[in-house]
Every structure is written in structure tokens, then in C-alpha cells.
PDB file with one MODEL, atoms N, CA, C and O in Angstrom:
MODEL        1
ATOM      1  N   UNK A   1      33.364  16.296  -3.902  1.00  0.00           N
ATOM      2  CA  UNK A   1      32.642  15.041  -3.946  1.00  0.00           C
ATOM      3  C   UNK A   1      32.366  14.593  -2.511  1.00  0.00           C
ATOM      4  O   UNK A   1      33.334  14.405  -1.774  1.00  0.00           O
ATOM      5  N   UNK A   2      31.308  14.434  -2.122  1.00  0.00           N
ATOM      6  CA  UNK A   2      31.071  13.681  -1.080  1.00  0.00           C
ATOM      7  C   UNK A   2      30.658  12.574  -0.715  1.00  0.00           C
ATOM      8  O   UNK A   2      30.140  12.234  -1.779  1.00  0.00           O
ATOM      9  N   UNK A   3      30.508  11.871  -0.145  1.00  0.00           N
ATOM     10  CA  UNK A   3      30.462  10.636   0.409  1.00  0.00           C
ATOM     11  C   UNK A   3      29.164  10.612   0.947  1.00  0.00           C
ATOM     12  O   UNK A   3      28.693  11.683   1.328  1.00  0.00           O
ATOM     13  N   UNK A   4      28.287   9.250   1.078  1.00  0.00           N
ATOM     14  CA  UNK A   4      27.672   8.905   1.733  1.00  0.00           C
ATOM     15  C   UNK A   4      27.728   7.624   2.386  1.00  0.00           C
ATOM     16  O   UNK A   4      28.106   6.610   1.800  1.00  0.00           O
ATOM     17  N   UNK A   5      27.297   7.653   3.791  1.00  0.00           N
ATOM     18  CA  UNK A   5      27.791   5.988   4.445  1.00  0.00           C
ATOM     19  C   UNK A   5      25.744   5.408   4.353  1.00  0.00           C
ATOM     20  O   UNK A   5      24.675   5.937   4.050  1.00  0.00           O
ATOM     21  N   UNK A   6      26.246   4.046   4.837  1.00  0.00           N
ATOM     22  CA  UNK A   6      24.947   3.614   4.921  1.00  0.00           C
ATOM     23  C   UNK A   6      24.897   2.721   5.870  1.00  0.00           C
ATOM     24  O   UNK A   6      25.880   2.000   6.043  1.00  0.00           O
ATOM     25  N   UNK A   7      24.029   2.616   6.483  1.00  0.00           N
ATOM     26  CA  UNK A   7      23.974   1.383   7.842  1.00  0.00           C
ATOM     27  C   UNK A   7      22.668   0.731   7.577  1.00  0.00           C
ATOM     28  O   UNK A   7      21.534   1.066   7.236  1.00  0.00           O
ATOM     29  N   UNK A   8      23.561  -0.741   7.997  1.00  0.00           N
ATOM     30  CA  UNK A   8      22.273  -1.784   8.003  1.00  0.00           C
ATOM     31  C   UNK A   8      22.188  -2.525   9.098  1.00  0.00           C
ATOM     32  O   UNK A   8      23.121  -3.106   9.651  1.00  0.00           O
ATOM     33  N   UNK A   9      20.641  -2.502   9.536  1.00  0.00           N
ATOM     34  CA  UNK A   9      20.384  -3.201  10.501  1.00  0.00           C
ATOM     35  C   UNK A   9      19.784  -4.342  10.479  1.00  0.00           C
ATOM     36  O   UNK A   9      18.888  -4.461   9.644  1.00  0.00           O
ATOM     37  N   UNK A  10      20.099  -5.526  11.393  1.00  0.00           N
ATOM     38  CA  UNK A  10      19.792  -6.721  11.510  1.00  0.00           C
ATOM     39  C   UNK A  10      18.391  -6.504  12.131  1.00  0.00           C
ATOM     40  O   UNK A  10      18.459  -6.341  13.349  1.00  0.00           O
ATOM     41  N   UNK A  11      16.954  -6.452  11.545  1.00  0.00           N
ATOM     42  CA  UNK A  11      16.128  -6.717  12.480  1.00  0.00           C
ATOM     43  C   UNK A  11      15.552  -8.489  12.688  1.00  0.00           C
ATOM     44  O   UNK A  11      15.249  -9.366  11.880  1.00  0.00           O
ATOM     45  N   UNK A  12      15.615  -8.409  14.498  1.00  0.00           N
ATOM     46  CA  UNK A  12      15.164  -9.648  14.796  1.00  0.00           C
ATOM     47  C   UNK A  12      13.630  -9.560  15.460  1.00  0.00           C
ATOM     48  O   UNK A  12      13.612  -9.369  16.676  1.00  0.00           O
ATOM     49  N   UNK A  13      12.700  -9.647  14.967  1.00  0.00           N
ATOM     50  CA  UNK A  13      11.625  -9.771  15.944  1.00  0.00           C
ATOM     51  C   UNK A  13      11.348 -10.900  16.264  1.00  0.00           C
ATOM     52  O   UNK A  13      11.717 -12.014  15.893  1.00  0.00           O
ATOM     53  N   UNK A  14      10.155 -10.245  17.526  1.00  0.00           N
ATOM     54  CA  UNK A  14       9.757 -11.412  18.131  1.00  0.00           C
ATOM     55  C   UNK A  14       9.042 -11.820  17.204  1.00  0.00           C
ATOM     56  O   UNK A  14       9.010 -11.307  16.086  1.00  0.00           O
ATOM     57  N   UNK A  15       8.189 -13.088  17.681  1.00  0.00           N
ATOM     58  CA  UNK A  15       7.266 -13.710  16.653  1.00  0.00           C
ATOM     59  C   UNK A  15       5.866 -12.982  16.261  1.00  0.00           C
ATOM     60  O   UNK A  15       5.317 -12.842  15.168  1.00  0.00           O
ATOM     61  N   UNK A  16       5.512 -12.589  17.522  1.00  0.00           N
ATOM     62  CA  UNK A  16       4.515 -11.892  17.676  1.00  0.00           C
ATOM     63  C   UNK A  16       4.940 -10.536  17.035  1.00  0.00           C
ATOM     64  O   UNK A  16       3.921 -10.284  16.392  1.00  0.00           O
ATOM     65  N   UNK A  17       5.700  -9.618  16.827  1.00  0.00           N
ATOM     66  CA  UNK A  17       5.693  -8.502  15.836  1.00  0.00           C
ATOM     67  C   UNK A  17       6.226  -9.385  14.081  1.00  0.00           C
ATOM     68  O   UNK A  17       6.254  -8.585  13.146  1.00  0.00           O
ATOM     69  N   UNK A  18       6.446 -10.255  13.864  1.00  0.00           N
ATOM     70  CA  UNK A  18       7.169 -11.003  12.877  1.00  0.00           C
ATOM     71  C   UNK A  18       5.074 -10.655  12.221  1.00  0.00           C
ATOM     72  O   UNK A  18       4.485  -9.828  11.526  1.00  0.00           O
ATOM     73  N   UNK A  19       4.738 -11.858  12.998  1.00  0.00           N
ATOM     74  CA  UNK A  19       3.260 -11.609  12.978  1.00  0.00           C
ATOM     75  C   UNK A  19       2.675 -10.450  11.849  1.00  0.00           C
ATOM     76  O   UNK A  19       2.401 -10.437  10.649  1.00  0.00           O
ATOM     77  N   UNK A  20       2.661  -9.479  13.009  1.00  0.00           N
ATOM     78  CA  UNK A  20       1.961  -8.080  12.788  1.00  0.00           C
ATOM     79  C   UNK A  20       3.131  -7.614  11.461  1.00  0.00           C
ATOM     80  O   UNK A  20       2.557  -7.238  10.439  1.00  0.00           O
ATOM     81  N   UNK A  21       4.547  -7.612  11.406  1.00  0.00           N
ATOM     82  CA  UNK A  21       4.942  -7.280   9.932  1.00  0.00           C
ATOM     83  C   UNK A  21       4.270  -8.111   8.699  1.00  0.00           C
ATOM     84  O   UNK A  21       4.220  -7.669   7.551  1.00  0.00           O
ATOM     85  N   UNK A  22       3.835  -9.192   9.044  1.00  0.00           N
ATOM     86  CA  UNK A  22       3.642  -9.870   7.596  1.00  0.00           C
ATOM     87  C   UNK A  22       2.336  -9.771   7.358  1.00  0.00           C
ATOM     88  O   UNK A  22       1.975  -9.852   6.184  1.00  0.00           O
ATOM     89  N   UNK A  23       1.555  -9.617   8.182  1.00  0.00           N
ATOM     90  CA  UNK A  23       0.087  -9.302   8.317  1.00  0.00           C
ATOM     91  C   UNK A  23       0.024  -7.537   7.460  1.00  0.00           C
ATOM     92  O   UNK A  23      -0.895  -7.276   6.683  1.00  0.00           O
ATOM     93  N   UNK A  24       1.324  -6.337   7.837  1.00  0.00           N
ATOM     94  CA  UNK A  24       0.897  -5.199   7.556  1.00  0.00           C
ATOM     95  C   UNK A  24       1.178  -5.512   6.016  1.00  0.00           C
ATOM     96  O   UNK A  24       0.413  -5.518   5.052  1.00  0.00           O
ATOM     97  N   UNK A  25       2.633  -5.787   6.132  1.00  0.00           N
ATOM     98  CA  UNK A  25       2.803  -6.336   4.376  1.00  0.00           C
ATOM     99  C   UNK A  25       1.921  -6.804   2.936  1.00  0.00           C
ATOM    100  O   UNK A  25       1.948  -6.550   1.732  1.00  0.00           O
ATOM    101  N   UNK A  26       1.215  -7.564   3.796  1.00  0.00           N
ATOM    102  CA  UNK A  26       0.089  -8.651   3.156  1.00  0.00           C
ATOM    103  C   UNK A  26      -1.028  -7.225   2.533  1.00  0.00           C
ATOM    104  O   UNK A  26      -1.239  -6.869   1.374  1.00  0.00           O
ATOM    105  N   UNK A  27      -1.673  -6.562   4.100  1.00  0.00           N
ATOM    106  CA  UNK A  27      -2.745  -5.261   3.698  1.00  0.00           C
ATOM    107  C   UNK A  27      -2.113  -4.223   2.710  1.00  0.00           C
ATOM    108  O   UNK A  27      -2.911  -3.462   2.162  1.00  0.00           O
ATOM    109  N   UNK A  28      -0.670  -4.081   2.386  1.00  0.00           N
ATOM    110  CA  UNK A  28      -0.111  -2.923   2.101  1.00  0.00           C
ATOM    111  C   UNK A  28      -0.018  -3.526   0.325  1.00  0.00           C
ATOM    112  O   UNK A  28      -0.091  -2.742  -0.621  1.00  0.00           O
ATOM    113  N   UNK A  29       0.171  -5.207   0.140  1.00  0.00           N
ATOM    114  CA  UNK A  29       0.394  -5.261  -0.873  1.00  0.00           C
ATOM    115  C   UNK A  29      -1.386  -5.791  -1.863  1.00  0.00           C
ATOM    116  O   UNK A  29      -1.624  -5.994  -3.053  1.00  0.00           O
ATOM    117  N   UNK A  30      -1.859  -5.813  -1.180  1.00  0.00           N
ATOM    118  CA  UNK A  30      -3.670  -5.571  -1.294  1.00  0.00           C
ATOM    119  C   UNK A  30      -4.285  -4.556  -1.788  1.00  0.00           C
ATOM    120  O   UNK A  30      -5.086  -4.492  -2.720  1.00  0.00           O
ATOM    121  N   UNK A  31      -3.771  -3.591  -0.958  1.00  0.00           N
ATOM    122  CA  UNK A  31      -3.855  -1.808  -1.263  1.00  0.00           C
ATOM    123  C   UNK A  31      -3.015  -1.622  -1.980  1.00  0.00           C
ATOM    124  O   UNK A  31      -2.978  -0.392  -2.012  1.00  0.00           O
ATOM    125  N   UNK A  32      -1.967  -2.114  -2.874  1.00  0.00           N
ATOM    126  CA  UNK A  32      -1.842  -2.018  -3.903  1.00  0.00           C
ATOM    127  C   UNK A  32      -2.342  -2.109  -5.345  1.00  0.00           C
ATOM    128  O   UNK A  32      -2.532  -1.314  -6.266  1.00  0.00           O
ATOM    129  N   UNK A  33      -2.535  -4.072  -5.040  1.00  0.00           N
ATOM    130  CA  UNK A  33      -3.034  -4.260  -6.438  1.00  0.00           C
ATOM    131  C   UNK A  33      -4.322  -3.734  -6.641  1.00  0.00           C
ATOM    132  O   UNK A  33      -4.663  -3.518  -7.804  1.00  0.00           O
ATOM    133  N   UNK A  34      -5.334  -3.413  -5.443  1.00  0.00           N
ATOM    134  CA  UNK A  34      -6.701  -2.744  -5.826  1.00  0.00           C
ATOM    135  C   UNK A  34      -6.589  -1.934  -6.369  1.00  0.00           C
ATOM    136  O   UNK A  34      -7.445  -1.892  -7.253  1.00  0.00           O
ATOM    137  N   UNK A  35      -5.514  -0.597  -6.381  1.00  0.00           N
ATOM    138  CA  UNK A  35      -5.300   0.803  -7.019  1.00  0.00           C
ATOM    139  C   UNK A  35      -4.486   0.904  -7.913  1.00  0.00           C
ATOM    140  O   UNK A  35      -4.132   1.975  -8.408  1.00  0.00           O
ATOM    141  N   UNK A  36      -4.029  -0.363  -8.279  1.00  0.00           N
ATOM    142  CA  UNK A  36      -3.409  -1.285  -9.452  1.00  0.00           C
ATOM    143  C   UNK A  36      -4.581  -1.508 -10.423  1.00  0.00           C
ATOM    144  O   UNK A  36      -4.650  -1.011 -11.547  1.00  0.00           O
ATOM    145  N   UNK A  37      -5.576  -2.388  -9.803  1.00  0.00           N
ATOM    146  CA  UNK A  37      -6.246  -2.771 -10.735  1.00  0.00           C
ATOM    147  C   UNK A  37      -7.352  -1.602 -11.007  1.00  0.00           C
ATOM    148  O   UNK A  37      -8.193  -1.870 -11.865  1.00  0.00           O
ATOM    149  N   UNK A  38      -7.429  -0.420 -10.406  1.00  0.00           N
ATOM    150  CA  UNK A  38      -8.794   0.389 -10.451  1.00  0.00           C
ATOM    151  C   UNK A  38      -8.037   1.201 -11.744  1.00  0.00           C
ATOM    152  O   UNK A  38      -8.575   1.199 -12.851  1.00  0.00           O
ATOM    153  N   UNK A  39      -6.899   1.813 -11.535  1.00  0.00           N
ATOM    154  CA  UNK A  39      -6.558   2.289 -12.486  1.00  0.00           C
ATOM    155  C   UNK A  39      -6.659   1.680 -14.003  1.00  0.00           C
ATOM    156  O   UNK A  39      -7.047   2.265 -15.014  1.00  0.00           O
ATOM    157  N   UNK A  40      -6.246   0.475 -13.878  1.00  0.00           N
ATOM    158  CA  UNK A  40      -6.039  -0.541 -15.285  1.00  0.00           C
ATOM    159  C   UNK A  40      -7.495  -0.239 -15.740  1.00  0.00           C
ATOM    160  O   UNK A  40      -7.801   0.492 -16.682  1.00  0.00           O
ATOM    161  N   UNK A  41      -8.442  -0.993 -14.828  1.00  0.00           N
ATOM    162  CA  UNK A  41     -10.044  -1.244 -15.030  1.00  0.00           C
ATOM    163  C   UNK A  41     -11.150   0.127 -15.782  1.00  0.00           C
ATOM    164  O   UNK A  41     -12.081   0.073 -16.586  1.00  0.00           O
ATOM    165  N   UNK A  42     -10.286   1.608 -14.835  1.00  0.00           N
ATOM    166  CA  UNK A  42     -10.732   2.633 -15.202  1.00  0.00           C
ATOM    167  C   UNK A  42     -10.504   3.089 -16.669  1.00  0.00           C
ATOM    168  O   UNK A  42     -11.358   3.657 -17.349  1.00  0.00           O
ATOM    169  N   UNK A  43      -8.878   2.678 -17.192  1.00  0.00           N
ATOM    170  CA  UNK A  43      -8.752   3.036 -18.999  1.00  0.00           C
ATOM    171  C   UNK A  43      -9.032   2.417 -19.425  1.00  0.00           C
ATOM    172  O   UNK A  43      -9.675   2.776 -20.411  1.00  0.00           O
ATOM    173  N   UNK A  44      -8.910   0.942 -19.230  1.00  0.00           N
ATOM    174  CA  UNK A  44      -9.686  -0.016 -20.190  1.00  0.00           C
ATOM    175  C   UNK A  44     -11.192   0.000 -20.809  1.00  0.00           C
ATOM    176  O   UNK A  44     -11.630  -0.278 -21.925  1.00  0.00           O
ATOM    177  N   UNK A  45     -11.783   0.438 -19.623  1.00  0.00           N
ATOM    178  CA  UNK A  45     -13.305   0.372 -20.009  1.00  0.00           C
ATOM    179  C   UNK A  45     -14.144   1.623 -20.033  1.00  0.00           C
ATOM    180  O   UNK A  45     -15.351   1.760 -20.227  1.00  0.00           O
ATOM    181  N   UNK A  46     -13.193   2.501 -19.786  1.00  0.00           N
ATOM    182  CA  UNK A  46     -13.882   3.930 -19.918  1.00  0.00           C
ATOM    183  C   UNK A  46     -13.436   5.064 -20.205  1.00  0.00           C
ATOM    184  O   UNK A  46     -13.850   6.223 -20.161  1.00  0.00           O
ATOM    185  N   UNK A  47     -11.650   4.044 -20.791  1.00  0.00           N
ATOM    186  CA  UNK A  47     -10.668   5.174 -21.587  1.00  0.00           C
ATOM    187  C   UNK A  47     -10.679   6.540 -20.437  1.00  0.00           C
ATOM    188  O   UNK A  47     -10.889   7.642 -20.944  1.00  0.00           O
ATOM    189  N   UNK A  48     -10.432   6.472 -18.731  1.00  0.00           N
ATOM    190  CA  UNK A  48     -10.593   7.413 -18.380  1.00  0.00           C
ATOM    191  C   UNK A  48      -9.631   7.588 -16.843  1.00  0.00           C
ATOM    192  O   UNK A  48      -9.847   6.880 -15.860  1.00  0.00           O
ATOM    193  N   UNK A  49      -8.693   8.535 -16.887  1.00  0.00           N
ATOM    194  CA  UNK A  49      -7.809   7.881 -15.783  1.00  0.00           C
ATOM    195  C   UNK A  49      -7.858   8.808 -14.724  1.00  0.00           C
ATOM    196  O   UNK A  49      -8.120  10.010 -14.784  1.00  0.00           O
ATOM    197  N   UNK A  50      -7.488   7.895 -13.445  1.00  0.00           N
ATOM    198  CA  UNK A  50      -7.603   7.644 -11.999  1.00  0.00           C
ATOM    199  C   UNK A  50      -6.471   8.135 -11.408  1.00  0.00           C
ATOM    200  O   UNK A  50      -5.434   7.482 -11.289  1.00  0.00           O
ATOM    201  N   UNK A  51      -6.708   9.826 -10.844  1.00  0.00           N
ATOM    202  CA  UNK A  51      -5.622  10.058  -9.972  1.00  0.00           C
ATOM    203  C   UNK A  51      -5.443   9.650  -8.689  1.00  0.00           C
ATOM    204  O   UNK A  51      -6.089   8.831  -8.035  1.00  0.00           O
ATOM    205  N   UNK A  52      -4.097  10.586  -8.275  1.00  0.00           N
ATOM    206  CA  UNK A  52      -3.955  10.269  -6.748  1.00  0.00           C
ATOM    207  C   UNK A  52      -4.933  10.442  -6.253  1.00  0.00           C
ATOM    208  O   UNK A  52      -5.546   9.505  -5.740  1.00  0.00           O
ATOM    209  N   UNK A  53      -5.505  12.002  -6.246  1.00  0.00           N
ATOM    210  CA  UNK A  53      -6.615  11.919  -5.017  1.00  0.00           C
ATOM    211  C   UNK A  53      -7.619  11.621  -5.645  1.00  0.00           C
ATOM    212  O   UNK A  53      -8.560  12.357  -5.348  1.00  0.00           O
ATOM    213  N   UNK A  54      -7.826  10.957  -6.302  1.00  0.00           N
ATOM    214  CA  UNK A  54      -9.453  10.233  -6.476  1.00  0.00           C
ATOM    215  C   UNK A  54      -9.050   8.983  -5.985  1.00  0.00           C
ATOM    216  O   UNK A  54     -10.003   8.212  -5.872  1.00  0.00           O
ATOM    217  N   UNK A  55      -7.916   8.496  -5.639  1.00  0.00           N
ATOM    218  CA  UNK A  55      -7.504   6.942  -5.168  1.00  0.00           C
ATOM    219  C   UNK A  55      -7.498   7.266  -3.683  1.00  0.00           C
ATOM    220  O   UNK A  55      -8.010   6.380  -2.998  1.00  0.00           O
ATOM    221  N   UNK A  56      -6.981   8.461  -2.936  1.00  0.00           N
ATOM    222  CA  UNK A  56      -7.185   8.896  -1.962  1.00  0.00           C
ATOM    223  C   UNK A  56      -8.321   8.817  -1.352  1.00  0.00           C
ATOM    224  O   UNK A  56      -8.507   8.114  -0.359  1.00  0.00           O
ATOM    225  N   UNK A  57      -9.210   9.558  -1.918  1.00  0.00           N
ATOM    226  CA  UNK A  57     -10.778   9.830  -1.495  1.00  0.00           C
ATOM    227  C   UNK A  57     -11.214   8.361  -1.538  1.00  0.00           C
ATOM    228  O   UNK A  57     -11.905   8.121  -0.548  1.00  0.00           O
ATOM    229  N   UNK A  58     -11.093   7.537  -2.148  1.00  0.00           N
ATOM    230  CA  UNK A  58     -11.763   6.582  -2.381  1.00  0.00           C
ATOM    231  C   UNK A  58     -11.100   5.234  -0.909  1.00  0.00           C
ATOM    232  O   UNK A  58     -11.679   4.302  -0.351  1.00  0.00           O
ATOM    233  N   UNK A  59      -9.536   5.859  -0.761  1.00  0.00           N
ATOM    234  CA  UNK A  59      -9.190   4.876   0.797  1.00  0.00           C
ATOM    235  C   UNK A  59      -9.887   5.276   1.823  1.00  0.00           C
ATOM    236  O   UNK A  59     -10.257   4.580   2.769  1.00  0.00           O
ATOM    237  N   UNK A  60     -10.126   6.713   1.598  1.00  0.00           N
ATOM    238  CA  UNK A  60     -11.230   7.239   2.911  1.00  0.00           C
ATOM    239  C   UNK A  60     -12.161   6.829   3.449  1.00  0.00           C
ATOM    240  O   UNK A  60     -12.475   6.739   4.636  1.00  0.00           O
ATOM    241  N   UNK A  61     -12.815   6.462   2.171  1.00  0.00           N
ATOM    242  CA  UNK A  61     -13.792   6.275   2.376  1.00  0.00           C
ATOM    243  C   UNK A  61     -14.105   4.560   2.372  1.00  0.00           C
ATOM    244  O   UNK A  61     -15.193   4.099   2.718  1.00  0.00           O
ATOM    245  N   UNK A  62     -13.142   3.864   1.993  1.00  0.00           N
ATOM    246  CA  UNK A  62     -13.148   2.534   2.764  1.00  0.00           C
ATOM    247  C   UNK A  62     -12.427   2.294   3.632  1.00  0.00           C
ATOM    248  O   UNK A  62     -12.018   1.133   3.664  1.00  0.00           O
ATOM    249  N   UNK A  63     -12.013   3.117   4.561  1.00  0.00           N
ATOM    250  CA  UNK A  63     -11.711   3.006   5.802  1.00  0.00           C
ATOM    251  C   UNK A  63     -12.628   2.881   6.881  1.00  0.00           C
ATOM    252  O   UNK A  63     -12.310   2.300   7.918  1.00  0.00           O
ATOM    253  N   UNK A  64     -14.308   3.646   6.613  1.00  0.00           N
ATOM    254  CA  UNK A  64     -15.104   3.349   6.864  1.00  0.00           C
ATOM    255  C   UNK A  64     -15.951   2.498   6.724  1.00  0.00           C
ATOM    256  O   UNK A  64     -16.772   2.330   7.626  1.00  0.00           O
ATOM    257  N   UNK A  65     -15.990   1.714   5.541  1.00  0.00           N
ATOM    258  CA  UNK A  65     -16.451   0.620   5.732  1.00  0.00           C
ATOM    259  C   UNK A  65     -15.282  -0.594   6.156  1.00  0.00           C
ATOM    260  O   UNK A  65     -15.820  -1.525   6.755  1.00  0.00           O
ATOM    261  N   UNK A  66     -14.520  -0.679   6.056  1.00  0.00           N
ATOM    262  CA  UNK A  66     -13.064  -1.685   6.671  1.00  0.00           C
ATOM    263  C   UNK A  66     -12.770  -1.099   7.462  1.00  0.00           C
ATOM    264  O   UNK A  66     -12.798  -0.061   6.801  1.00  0.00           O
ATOM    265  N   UNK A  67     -12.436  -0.732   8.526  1.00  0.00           N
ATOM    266  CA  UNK A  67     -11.593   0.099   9.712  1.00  0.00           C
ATOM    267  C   UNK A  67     -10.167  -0.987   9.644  1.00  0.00           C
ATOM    268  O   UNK A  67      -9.059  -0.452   9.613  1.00  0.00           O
ATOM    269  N   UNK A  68     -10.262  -2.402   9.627  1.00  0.00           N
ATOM    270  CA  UNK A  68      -9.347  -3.329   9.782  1.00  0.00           C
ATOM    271  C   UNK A  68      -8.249  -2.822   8.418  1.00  0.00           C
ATOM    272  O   UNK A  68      -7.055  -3.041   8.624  1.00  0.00           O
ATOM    273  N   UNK A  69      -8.440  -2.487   7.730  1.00  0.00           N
ATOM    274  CA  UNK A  69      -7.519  -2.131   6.702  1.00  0.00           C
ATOM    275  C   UNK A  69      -7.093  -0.965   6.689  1.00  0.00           C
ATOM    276  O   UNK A  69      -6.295  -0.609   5.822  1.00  0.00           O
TER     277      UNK A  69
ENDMDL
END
């Protein structure tokens, strides 16, 4: 049987990265519910489902039109 340890760290940021975490958070939980809701939207109305890489291809390609995201 072995053991595993675990360590936790206190992170303190500055304000200015506090910032930029809640800002990435915010885009990350965005880019969720969109590929949340594309999937839902895709069986509901066209009984037809949405893989990874068609969710893939599809961030690609709004990366080009958003670069900010």
C-alpha cells in the first residue's frame, strides 16, 4: 500500500495578477457554457451530436475572429 502526500499552497497575488486570474476564469467559464450550450442546442434541434473536435475546429476558428478570447 502506498501513500500519497499532498501539498497546499497559499496563493497570494498581487492585485494586478488577482485581476488577470478572474478575468481568465470569467473567459474559461464562457468557453464553457458556449460548448455547453452548442452541444444541448445541436440534439435538441437536430437530434445530432457535437464532438470534441468539431468543438475544437470551431475554437479555431473563433480565435480568429476574437483573438481576445
Amino acid at each position: 500500500m502506498s501513500r500519497r502526500r499532498t501539498y497546499r499552497y497559499l496563493l497570494q497575488p498581487t492585485s494586478r495578477q488577482r485581476t488577470g486570474l478572474t478575468r481568465l476564469c470569467l473567459s474559461q467559464c464562457e468557453l464553457y457554457n458556449a460548448a455547453l450550450e452548442e452541444r444541448r442546442g445541436a440534439w435538441a434541434w437536430e437530434r445530432r451530436s457535437v464532438s470534441f473536435f468539431d468543438q475544437c475546429r470551431t475554437l479555431t476558428d473563433t480565435r480568429e475572429v476574437r483573438p481576445d478570447r
